[in-house]
C-alpha positions as CSV (number, residue, x, y, z in Angstrom):
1,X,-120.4,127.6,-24.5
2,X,-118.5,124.5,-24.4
3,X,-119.6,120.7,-22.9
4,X,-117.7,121.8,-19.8
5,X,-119.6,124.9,-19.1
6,X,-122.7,123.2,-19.9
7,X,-121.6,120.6,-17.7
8,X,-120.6,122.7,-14.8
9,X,-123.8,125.0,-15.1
10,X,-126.1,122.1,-14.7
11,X,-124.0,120.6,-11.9
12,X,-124.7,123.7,-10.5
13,X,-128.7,124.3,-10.4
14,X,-128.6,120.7,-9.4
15,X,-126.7,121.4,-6.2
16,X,-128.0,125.1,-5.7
17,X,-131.4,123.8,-6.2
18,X,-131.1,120.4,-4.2
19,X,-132.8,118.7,-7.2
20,X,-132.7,114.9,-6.8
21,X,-130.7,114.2,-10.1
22,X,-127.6,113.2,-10.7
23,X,-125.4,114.3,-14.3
24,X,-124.8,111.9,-16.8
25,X,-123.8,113.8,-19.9
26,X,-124.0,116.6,-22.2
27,X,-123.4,116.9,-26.2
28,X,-124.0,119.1,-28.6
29,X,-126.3,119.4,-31.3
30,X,-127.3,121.9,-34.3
31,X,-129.0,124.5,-32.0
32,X,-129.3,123.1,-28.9
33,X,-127.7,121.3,-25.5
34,X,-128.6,117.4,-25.5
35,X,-128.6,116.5,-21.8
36,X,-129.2,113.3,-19.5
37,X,-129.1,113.0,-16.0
38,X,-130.6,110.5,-13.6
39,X,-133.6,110.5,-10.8
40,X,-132.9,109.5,-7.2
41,X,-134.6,106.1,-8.5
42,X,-131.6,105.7,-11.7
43,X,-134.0,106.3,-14.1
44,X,-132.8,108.6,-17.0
45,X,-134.4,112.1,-18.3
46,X,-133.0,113.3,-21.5
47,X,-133.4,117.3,-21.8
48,X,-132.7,119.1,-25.2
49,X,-132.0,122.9,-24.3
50,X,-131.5,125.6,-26.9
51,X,-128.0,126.4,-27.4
52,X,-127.5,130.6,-26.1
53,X,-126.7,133.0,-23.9
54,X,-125.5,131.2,-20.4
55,X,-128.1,132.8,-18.8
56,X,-130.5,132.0,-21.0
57,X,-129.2,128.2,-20.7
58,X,-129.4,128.2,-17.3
59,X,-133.1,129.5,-16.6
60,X,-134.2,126.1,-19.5
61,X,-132.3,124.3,-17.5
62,X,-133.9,125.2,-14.3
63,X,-137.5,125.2,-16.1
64,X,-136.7,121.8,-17.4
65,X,-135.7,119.6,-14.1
66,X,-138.3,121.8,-11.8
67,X,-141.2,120.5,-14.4
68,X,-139.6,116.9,-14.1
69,X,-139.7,117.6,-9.9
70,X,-143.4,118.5,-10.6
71,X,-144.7,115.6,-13.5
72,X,-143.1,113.4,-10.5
73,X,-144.7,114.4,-7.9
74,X,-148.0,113.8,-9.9
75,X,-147.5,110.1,-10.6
């Protein structure tokens, strides 16, 4: 996968999911995705996702923000 497709697949389980983030960016690393995107409040969450299938990108990328939803909604 490239930045763009990374890019594009997390702009997309952000809108398909109505998560209250916003993208920042995406780079790559050895093995993995290194992503940041903001809260509804600014605040920035950095997610490292294992580089793979898109599929497989997709569903730690899902995993990833809906835990962040829930440690949110705990505070």
């Amino acid at each position: 996968m490239t930045t763009a497709q990374v890019e594009a697949l997390m702009r997309n389980v952000i809108a398909h999911r109505r998560l209250p983030f916003t993208f920042q960016s995406v780079s790559a690393t050895v093995n993995a995705w290194h992503i940041v995107v903001c809260d509804d409040t600014g605040a920035a969450l950095s997610l490292a996702v294992p580089a793979g299938r898109p599929l497989d990108v997709r569903s730690a990328i899902e995993e990833r923000l809906e835990t962040a939803v829930e440690d949110a909604a705990l505070l």
